[in-house]
C-alpha positions in Angstrom: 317.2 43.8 -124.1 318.5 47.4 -123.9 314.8 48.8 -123.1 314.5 46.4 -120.1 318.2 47.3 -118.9 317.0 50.9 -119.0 313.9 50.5 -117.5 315.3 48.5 -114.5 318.1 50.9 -114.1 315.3 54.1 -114.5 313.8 52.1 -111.3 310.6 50.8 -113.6 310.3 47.5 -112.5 307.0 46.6 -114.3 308.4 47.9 -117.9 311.9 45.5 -117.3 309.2 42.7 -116.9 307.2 43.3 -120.0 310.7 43.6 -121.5 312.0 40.5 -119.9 308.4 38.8 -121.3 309.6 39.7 -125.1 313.0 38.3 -124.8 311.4 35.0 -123.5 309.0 34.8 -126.0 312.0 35.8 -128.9 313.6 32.8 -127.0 310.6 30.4 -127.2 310.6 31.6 -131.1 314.4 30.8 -131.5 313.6 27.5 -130.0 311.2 26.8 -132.6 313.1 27.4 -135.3 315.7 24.9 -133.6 318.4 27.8 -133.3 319.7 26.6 -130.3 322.2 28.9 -129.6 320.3 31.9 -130.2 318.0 30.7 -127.8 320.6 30.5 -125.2 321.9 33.6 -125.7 318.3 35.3 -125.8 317.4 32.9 -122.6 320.4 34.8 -120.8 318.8 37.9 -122.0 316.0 37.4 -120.8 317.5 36.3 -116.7 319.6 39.7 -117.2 316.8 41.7 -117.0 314.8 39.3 -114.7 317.7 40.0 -112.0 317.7 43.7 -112.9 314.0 43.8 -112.5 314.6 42.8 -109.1 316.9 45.6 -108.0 314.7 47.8 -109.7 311.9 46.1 -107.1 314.6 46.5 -104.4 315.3 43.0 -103.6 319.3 43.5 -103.9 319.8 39.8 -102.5 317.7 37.8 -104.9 319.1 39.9 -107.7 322.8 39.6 -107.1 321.6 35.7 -106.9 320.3 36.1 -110.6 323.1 38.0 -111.9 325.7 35.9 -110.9 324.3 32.7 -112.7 323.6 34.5 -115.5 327.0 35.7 -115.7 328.1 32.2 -115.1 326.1 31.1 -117.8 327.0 33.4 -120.5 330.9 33.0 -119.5 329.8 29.5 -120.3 329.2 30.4 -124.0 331.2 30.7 -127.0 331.2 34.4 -127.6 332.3 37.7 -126.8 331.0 39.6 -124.2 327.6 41.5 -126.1 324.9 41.3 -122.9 327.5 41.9 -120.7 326.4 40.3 -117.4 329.4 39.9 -115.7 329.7 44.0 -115.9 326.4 44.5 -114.7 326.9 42.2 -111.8 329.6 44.5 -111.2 327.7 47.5 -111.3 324.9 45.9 -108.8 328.0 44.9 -106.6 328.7 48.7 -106.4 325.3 49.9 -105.7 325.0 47.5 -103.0 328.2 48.8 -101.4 329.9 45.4 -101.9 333.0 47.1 -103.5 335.6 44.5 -103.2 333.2 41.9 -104.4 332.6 44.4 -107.1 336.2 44.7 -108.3 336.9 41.1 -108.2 334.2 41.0 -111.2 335.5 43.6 -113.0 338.9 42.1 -113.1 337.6 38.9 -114.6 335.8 41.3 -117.1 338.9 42.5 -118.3 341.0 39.4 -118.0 338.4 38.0 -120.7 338.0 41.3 -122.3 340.8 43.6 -121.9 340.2 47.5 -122.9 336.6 47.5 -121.8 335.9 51.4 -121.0 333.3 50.8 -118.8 335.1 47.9 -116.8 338.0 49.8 -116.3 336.4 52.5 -115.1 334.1 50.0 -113.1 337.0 48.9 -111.9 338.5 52.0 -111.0 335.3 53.2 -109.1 335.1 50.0 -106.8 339.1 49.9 -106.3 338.4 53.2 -104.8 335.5 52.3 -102.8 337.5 49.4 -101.5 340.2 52.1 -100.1 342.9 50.7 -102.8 344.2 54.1 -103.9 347.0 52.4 -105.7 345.0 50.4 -108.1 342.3 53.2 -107.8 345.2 55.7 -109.4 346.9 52.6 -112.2 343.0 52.5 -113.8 342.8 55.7 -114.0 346.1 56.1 -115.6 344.7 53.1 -118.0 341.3 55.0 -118.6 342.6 58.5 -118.8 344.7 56.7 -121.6 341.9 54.3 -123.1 340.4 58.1 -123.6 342.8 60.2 -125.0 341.0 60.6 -128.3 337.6 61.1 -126.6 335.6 63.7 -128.7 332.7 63.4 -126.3 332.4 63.7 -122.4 332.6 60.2 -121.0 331.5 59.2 -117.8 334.5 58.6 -115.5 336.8 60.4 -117.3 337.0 63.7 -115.4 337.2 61.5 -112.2 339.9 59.4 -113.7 342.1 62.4 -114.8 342.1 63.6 -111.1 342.6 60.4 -109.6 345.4 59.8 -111.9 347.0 63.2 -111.2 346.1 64.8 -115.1 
């Protein structure tokens, strides 16, 4: 899974397929075993990177498409966010210049998962975008906060410590 996120976000469309081919195979495995819900979760896996594959292949449209039902399907599920589709629709959002969709995703990240470092700052980068300097300056405040006891640069910080005034 994190191989074909990387190789669709490194703009290697063909590797995120050959990537998306082993999680649907590990599914069809899963399904054999009957581990149904391993399946499912491997299945959403496998659209993730699908619909990442197709950003990578410039096709923004068809992979929004595919991102949002496979965020919709793993909200769907019984877990905590691991794959985390919902962010990552978030993040195409943003790259498509569709900001205020984008923030409107990251807020339901962190309703359902509160403290998320790269939501918030998600979130703080598409507030922005969307010209709310308010909300824009209250995640920063949250991130610059979140990352007080940072012992390594993380991304957004800088950013958040100027936008928050610190």
């Amino acid at each position: 899974f994190a191989r074909g996120i990387g190789a669709a976000r490194s703009g290697n469309a063909s590797a995120a397929r050959e990537e998306q081919a082993r999680l649907t195979a590990l599914r069809d495995a899963a399904r054999a075993a009957q581990l149904g819900y391993w399946a499912g979760q491997i299945d959403i896996q496998a659209a993730v990177v699908g619909a990442l594959a197709l950003c990578a292949e410039g096709k923004s449209d068809a992979c929004l498409t595919e991102l949002k039902a496979a965020a919709a399907r793993e909200d769907a599920t019984e877990k905590h966010v691991v794959t985390p589709a919902r962010e990552l629709l978030a993040e195409a959002l943003l790259a498509a210049n569709k900001p205020a969709e984008s923030f409107a995703e990251y807020e339901a990240v962190m309703k359902k998962e509160p403290n998320r470092y790269r939501a918030i700052a998600g979130a703080m980068a598409a507030a922005r975008a969307a010209g709310d300097d308010k909300r824009a300056r209250a995640l920063a405040a949250e991130l610059v906060k979140l990352g007080a006891e940072s012992d390594t640069p993380r991304d957004g910080l800088r950013q958040a410590k100027e936008i928050a005034g610190g």
